[in-house]
C-alpha positions as a Markdown table, in Angstrom:
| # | Residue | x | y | z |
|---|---|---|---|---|
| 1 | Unk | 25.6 | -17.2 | 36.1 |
| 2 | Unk | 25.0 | -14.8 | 33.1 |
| 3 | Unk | 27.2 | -15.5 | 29.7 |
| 4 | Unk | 27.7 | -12.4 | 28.1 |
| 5 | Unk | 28.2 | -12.0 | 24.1 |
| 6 | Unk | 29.4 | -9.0 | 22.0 |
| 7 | Unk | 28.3 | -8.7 | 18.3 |
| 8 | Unk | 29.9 | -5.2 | 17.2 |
| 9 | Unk | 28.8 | -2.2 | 19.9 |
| 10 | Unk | 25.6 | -4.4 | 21.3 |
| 11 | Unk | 26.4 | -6.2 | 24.6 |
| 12 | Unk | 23.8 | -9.7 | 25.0 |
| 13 | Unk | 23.9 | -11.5 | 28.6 |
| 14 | Unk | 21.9 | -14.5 | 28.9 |
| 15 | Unk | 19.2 | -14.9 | 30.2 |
| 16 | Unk | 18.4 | -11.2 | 29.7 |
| 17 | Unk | 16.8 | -9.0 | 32.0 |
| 18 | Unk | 13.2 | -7.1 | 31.2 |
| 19 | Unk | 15.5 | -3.8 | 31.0 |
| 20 | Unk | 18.3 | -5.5 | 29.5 |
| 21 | Unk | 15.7 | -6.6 | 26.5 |
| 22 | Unk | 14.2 | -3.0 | 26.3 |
| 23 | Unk | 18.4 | -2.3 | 25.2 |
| 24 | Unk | 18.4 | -4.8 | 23.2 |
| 25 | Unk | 15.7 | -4.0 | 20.8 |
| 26 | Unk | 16.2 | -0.4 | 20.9 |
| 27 | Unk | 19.8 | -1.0 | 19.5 |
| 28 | Unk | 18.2 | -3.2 | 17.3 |
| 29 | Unk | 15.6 | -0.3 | 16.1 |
| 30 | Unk | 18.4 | 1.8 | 15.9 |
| 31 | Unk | 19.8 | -0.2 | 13.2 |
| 32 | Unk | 17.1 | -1.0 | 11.6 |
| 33 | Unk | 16.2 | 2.9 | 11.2 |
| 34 | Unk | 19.9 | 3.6 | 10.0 |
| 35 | Unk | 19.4 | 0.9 | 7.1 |
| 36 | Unk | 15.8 | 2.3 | 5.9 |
| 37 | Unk | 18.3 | 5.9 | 6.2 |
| 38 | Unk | 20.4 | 4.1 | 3.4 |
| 39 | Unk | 17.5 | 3.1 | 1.1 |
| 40 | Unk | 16.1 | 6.7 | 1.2 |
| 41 | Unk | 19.4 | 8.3 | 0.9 |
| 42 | Unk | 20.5 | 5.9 | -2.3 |
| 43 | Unk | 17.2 | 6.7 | -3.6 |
| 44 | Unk | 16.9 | 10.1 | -3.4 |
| 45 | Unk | 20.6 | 10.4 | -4.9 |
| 46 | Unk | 19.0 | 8.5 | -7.8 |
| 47 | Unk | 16.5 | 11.0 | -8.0 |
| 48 | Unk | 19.0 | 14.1 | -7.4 |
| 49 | Unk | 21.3 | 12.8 | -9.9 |
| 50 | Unk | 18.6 | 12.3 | -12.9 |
| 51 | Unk | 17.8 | 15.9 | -12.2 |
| 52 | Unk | 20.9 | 17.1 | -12.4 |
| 53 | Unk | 22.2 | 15.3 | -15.3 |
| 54 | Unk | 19.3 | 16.1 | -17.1 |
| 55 | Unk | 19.1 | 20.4 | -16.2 |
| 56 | Unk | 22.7 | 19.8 | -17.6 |
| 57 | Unk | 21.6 | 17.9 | -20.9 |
| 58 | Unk | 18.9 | 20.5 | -21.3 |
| 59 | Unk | 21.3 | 23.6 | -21.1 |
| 60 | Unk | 23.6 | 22.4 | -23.3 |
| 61 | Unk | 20.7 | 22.0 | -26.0 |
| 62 | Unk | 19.7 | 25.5 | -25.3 |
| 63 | Unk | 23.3 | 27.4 | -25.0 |
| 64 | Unk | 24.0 | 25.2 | -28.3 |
| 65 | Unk | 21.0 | 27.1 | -30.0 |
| 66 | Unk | 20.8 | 30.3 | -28.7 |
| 67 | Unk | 24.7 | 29.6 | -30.3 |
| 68 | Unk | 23.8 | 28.9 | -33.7 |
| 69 | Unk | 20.5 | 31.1 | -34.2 |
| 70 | Unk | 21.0 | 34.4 | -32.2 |
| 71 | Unk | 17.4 | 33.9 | -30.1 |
| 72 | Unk | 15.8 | 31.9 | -27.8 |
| 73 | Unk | 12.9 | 31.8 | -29.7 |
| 74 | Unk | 12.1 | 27.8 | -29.9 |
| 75 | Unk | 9.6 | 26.6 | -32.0 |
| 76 | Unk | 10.2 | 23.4 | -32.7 |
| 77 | Unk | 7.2 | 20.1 | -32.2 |
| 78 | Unk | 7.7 | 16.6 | -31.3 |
| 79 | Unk | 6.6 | 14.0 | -33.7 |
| 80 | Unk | 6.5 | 10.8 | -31.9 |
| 81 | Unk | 3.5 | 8.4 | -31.3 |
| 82 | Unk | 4.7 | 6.8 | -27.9 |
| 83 | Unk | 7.3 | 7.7 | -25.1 |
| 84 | Unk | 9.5 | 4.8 | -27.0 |
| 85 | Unk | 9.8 | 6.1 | -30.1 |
| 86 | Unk | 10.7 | 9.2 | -28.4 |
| 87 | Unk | 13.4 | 8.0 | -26.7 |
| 88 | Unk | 14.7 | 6.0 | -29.7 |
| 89 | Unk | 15.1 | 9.0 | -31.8 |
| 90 | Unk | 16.4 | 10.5 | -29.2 |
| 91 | Unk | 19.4 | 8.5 | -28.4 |
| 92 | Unk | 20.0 | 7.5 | -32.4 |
| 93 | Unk | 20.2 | 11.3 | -33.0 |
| 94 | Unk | 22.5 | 11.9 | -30.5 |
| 95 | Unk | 24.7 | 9.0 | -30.6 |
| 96 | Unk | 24.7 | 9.4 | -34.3 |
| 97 | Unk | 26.7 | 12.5 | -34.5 |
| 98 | Unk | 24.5 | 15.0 | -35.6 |
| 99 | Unk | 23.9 | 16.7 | -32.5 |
| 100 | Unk | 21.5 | 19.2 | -32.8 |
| 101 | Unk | 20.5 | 21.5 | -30.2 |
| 102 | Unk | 16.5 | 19.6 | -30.5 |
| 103 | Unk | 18.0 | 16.2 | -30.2 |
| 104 | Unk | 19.8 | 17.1 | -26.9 |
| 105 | Unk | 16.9 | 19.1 | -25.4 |
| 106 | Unk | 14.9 | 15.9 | -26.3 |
| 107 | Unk | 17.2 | 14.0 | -24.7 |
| 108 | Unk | 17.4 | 15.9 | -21.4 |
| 109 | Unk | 13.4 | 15.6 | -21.3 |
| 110 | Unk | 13.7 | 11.7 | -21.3 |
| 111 | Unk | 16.8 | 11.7 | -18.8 |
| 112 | Unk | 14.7 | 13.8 | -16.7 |
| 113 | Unk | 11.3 | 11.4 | -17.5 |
| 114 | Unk | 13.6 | 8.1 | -16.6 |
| 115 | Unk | 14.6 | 9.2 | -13.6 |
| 116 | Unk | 11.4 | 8.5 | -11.5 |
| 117 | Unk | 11.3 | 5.3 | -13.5 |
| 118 | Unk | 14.7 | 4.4 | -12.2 |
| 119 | Unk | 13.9 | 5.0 | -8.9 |
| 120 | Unk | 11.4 | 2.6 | -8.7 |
| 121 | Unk | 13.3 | -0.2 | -10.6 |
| 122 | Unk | 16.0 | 0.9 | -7.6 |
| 123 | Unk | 13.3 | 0.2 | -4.7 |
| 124 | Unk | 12.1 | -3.1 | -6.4 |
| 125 | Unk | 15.5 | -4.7 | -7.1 |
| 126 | Unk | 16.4 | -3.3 | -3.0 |
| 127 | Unk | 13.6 | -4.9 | -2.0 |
| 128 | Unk | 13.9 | -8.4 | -4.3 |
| 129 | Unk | 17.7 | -8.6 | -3.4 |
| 130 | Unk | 18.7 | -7.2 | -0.1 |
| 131 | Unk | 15.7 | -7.1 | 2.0 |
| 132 | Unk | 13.4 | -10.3 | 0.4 |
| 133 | Unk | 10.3 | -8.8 | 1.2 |
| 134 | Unk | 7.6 | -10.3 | -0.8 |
| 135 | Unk | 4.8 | -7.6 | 0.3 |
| 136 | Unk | 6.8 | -4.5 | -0.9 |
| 137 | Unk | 8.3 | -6.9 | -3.8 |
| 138 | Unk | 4.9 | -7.0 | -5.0 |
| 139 | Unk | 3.5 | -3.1 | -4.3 |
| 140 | Unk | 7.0 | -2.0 | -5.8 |
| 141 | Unk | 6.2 | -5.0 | -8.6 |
| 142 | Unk | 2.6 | -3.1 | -9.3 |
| 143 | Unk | 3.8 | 0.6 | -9.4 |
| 144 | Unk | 6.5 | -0.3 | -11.8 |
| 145 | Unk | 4.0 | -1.8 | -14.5 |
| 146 | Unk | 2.1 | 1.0 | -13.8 |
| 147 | Unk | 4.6 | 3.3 | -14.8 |
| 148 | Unk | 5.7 | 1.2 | -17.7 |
| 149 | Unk | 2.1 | 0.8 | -19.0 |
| 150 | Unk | 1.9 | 4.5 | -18.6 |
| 151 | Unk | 5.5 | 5.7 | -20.3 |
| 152 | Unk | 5.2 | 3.6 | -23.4 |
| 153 | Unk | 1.5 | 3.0 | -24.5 |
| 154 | Unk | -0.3 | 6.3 | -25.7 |
């Protein structure tokens, strides 16, 4: 006599037929294809979204000057010794409320520079928290001192 149980849409009898275990793990693939679908989607929205947010930052710097000078003629050189110091003066001019068209041009450029950075902090925390695999822990773990070593040391 077969006992049959029923977890969501997947159908188990027990003790399973050769066919009946080829359904199983297909379902089972299927689910597991539809969850790696929701890491690459969140992902790439994180990627999408940095983009977008900074092409807006950006044009806002540049409608703001073409506003105040008449030309689109930008001459205007960074000063910084490190990606850090960058983005600190950056942000400080910003938030400080003397918005010039350069600070939020410099800003969209580190948005825009983050945003592959926060990707990556995304896949590691995904893969510390939800999935709790150590091997990808650790190759996410690598690529994101990589990237940090390579953003902020000159």
């Amino acid at each position: 006599m077969k006992e049959v149980t029923e977890i969501d849409d997947i159908m188990i009898t027990f003790p399973a037929t050769s066919d009946e275990k080829k359904v199983i793990q297909e379902q089972v693939d299927e689910i597991k294809s539809r969850h790696a679908l929701d890491l690459e989607a969140a992902l790439s929205y994180v990627l999408l979204y940095g983009v977008i947010t900074s092409l807006i930052i950006i044009t806002a710097g540049v409608v703001l000057f073409v506003y105040q000078n008449r030309t689109l003629d930008i001459n205007q050189l960074i000063h910084t010794a490190n990606f850090a110091q960058f983005t600190a003066t950056s942000f400080s001019t910003v938030f400080s409320r003397k918005i010039s068209p350069f600070a939020l041009i410099s800003l969209g450029i580190v948005v825009l520079m983050l945003t592959p950075y926060l990707r990556v902090v995304s896949s590691w925390i995904y893969f510390t928290v939800k999935e709790k695999n150590v091997k990808y822990f650790f190759i996410t773990l690598w690529v994101l001192i990589l990237l940090t070593l390579s953003l902020f040391l000159r």
